[in-house]
BADO-187895 format. One line per field, with one value per residue (C-alpha): z, y, x; residue in one letter. Coordinates in nm, 4 decimals. Layout:
<sites>
zz = [Z;...]
yy = [Y;...]
xx = [X;...]
rest = [A;...]
</sites>
This chain:
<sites>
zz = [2.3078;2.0033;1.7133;1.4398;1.1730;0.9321;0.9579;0.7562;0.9721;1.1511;1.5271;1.7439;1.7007;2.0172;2.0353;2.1814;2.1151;1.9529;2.1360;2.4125;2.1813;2.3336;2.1549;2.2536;2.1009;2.1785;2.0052;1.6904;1.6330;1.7008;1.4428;1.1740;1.2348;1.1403;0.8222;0.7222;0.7383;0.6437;0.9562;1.3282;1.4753;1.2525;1.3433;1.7304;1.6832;1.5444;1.7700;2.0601;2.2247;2.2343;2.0202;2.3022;2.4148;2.0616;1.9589;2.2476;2.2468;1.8466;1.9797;2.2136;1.9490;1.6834;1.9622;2.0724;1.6856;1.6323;1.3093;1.2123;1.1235;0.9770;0.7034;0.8458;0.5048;0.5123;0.5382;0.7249;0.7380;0.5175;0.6218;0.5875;0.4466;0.8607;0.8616;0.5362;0.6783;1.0380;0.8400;0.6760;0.9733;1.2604;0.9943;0.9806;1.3446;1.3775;1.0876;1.3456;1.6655;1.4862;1.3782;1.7631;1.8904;1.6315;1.6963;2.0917;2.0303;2.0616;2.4156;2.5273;2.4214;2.6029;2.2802;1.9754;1.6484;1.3735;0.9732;0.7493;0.4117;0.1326;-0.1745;-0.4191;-0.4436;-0.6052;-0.3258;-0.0552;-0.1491;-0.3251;-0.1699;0.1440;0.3831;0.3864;0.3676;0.6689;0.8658;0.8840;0.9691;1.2381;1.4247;1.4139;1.5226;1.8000;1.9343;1.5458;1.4150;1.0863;0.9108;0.6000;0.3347;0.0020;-0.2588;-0.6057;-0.7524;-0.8061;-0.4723;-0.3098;-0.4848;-0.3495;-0.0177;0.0394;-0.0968;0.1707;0.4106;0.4862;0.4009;0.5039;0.2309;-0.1057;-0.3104;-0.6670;-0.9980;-1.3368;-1.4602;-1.1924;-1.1209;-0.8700;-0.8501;-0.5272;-0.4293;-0.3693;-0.5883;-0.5276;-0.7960;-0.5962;-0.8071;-1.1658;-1.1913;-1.5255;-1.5498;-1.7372;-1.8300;-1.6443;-1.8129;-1.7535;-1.9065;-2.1382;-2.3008;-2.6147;-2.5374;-2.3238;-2.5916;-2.6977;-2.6419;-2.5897;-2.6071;-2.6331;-2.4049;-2.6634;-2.8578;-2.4927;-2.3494;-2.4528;-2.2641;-1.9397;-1.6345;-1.2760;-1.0758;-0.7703;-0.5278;-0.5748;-0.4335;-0.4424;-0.6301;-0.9347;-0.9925;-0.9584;-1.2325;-1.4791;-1.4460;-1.5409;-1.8873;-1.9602;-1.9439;-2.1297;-2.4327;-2.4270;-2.3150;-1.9798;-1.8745;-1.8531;-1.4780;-1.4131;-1.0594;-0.8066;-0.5573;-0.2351;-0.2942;-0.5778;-0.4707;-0.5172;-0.8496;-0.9304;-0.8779;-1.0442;-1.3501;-1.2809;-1.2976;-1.5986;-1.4903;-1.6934;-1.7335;-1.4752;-1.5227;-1.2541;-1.1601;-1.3111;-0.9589;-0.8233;-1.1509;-1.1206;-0.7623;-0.8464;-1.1982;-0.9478;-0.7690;-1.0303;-1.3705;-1.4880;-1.7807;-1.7933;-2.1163;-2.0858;-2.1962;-2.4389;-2.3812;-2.2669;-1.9410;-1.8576;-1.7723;-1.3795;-1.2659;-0.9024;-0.7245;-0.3402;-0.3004;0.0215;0.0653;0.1743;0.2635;0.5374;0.7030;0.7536;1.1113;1.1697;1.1471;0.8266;0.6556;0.8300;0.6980;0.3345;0.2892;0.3987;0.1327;-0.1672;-0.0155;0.0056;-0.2497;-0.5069;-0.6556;-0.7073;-0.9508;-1.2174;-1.4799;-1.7570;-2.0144;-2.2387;-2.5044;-2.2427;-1.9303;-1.6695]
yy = [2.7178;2.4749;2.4676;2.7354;2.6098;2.8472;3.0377;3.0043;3.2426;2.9930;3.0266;3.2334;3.1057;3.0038;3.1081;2.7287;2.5986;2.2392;2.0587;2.1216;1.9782;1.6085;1.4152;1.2546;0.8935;1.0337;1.3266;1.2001;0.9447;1.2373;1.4143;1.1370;1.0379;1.4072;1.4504;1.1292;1.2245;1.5823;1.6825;1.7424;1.6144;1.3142;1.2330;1.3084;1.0452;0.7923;0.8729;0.8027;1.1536;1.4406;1.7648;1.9630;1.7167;1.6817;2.0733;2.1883;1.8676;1.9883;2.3709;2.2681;2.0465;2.3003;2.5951;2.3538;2.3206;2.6846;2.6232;2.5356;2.2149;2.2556;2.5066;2.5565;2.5282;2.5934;2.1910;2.0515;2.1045;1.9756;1.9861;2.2216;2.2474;2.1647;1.9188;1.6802;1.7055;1.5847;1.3205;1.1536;1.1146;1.0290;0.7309;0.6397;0.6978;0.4140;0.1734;0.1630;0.1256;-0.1832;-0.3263;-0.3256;-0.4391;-0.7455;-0.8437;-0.8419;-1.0642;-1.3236;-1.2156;-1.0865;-1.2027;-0.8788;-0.6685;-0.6379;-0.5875;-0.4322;-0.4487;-0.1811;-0.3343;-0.1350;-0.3830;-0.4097;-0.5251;-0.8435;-0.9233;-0.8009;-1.0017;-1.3526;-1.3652;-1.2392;-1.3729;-1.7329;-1.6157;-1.3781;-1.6268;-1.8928;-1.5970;-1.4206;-1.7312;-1.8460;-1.5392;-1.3607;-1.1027;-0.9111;-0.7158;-0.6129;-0.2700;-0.3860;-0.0726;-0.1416;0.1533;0.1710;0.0106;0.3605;0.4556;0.1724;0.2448;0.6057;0.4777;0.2028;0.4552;0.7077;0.4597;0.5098;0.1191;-0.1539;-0.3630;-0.3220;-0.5674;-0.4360;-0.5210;-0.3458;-0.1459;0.1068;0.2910;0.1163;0.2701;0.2604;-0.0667;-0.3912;-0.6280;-0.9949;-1.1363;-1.3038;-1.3990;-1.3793;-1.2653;-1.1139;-0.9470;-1.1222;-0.9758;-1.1395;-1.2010;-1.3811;-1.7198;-1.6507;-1.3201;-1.3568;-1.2886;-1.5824;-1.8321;-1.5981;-1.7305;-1.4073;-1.0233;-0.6864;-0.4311;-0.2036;-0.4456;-0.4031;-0.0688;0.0202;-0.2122;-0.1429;-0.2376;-0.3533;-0.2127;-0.2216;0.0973;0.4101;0.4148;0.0567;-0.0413;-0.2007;0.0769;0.3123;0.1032;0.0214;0.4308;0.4899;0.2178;0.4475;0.8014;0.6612;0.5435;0.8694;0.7230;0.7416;0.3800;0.3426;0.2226;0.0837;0.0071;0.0247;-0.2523;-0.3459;-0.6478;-0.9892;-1.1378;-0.8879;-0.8069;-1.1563;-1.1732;-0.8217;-1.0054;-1.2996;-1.0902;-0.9349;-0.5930;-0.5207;-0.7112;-0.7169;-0.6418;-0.8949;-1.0701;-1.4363;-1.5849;-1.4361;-1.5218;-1.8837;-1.9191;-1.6637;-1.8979;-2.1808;-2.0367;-1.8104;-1.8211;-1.6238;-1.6841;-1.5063;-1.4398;-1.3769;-0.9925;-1.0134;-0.6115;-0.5637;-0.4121;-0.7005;-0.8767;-0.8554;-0.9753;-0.8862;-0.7828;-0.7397;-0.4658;-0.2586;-0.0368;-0.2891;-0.6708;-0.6118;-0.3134;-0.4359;-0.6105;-0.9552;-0.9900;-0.8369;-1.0278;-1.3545;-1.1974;-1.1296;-1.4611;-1.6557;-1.4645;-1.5837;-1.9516;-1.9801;-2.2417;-2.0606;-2.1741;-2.5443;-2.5268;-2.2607;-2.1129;-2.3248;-2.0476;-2.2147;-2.0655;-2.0708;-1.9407;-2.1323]
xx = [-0.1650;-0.3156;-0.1696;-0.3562;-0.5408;-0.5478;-0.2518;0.0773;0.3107;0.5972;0.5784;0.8177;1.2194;1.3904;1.7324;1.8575;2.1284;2.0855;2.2964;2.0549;1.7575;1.6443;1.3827;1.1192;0.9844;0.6403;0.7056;0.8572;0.5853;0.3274;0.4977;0.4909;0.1608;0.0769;0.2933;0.1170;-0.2164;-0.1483;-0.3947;-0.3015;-0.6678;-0.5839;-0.2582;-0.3624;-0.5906;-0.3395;-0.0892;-0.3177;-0.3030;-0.5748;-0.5775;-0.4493;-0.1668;-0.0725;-0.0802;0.1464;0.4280;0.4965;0.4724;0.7269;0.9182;0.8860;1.0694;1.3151;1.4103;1.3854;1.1555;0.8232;0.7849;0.4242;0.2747;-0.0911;-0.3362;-0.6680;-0.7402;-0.4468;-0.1339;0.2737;0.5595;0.8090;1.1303;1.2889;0.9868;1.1158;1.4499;1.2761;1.0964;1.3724;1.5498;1.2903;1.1924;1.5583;1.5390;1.2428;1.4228;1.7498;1.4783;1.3237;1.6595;1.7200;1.3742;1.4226;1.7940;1.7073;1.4244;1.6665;1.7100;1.4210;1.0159;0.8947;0.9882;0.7128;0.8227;0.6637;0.6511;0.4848;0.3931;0.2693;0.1145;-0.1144;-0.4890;-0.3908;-0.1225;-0.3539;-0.6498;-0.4865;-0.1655;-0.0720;-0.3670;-0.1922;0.1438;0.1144;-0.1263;0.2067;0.4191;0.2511;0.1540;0.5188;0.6068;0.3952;0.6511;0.5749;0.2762;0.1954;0.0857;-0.0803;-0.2019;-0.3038;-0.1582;-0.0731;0.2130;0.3530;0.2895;0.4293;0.7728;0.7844;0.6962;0.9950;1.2337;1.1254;1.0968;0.7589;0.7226;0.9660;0.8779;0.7008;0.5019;0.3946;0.3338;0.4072;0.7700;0.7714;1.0960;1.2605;1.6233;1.8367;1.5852;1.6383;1.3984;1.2793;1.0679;0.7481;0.4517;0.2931;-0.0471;-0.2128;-0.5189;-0.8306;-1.1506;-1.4550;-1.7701;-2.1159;-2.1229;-2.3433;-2.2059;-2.0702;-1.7558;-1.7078;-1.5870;-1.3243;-0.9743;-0.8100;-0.8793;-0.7175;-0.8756;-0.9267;-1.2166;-1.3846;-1.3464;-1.6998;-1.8827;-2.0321;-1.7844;-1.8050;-1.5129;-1.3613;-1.4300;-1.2633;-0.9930;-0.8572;-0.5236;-0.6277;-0.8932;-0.6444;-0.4657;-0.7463;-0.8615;-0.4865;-0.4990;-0.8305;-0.6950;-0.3425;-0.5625;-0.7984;-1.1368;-1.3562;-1.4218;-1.8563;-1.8607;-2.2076;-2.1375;-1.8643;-1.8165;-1.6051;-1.4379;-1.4188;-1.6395;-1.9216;-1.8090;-1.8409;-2.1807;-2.2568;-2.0501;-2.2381;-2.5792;-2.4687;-2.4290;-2.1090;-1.7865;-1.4894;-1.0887;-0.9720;-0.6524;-0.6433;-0.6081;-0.8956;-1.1153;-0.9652;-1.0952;-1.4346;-1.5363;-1.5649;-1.8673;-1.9527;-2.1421;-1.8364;-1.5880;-1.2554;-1.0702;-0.7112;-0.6260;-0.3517;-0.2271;0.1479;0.0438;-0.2003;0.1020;0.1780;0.4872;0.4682;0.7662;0.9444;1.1197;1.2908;1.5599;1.8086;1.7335;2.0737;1.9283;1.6199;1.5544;1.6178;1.2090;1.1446;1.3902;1.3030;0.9045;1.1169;1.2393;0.8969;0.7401;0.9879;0.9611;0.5999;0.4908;0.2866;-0.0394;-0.0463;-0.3091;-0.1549;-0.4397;-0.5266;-0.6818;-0.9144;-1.1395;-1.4097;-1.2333;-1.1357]
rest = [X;X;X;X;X;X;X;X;X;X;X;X;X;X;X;X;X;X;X;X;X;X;X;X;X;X;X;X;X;X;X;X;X;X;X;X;X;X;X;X;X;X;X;X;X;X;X;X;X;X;X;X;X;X;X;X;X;X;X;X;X;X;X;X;X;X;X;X;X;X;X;X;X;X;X;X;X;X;X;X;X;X;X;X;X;X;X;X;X;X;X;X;X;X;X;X;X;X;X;X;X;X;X;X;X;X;X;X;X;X;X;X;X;X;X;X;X;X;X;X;X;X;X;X;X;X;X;X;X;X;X;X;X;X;X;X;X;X;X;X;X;X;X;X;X;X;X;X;X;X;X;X;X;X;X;X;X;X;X;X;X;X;X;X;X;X;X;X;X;X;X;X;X;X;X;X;X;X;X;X;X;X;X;X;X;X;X;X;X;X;X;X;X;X;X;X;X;X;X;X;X;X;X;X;X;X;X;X;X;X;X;X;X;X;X;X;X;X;X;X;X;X;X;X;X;X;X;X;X;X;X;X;X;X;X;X;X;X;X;X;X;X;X;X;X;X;X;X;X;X;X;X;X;X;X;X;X;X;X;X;X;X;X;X;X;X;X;X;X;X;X;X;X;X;X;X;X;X;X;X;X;X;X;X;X;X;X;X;X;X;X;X;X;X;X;X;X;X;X;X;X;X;X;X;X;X;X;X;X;X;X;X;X;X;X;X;X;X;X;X;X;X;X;X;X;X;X;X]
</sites>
């Protein structure tokens, strides 16, 4: 029997006695890969398994519990009051598997371990690649889950543990966490070298917010960000053009197709193969002290924190910006 789509009646109760309940690795992951993509096809998928496996091991699941675990929508499927309560503990279930996996390490080189990291654009994109190139090939027994979110986002997610460790920017709310400072980035406005904006020193976002922008795609961190500034100051951004990455909305900036909100290490490295100028934004928020955080540096496995502390000692930039009154 698959699970139903549509409906929102919980299944049949089993009158079993918990203590009788086992649970199954293969099950639990099942389940968290469907809470997490709020679809049972989906999380199938993701957990490797077809429609029909998947649908009848959480039937099974969801009678050995004697609740539903799922409220069937019309477009997927959350979780249920039992299915939070699930949640929180199959992922403190998986924290105490990977503690294991990475203390045995020492003993065994058969065991992979693996790191979920949640960060933003800027970390994602300037950052990270290096830092996770050393760490990886030092370390083959690990993999890494690598998602770029929202600053706010990213908080949530390491205090639900659906992240091991964090890496945002900004004064998100980060109580119960433990926080490592890691890098400072701010935000600069990108323009073609010959707009006349380019030989200004320094600008507040509000003397540009008319202009025509290049942005990253929907979707992506820092647009997520920059559509937030907007809607807190009352105005709709005019976005000419969406693109996929820097490097294309260099060009487009280049090209003179709008000016660019970017992060000052990627228009440091982009005004060196660019016809671009960036002008250092001189708003509070611009200002992007990014940050490490996780629920506790002890409880994480002996990986992650070995991944933790090669992150803090990794040299940064040895070239910082020098912000001139024509860019960089």
């Amino acid at each position: 029997m698959s699970i139903p789509v549509n409906s929102e009646v919980p299944i049949r109760k089993v009158n079993k006695p918990m203590a009788s309940v086992r649970y199954d690795l293969v099950d639990l992951r099942l389940f968290v890969s469907i809470a997490e993509a709020g679809n049972v096809t989906r999380g199938a998928e993701a957990a490797n398994l077809s429609l029909g496996a998947a649908s009848t091991r959480i039937k099974n699941l969801e009678e050995a519990l004697g609740a539903p675990l799922f409220v069937r929508l019309n477009k997927g499927v959350a979780l249920t009051a039992a299915g939070e309560s699930l949640m929180t503990h199959t992922r403190r279930v998986f924290r105490d598997l990977e503690r294991l996996h990475g203390d045995l390490q020492a003993f065994s080189r058969g065991l992979k371990g693996r790191i979920r990291i949640f960060a933003n654009t800027t970390a994602i994109t300037e950052f990270l690649p290096k830092a996770l190139g050393t760490f990886l090939a030092a370390h083959p027994q690990v993999d890494v889950d690598l998602e770029e979110r929202l600053s706010s986002e990213i908080a949530r997610a390491v205090a639900d543990a659906s992240a091991d460790i964090g890496i945002l920017a900004g004064n998100m709310r980060t109580e119960g966490l433990e926080v490592l400072p890691y890098r400072d980035d701010n935000l600069v406005l990108a323009v073609a070298s010959h707009h006349p904006l380019a030989s200004r020193c320094r600008i507040h976002f509000a003397e540009v917010s008319d202009l025509s922008f290049v942005s990253m795609r929907r979707g992506s961190a820092i647009h997520g960000f920059m559509e937030k500034i907007a809607a807190d100051m009352g105005i709709e951004l005019d976005v000419r053009i969406k693109v996929a990455g820097f490097q294309s909305l260099g060009r487009m900036v280049e090209a003179g197709a709008g000016v660019g909100i970017l992060p000052g290490s990627v228009g440091r490295r982009l005004a060196k193969s660019h016809a671009i100028v960036v002008v250092p934004l001189s708003d509070a928020w611009a200002v992007r002290n990014l940050k490490i955080c996780v629920q506790k540096l002890d409880d994480l496995p002996s990986f992650a924190r070995e991944l933790v502390d090669h992150l803090v000692a990794e040299p940064s930039d040895p070239d910082p910006p020098d912000y001139g009154c024509i860019g960089l």
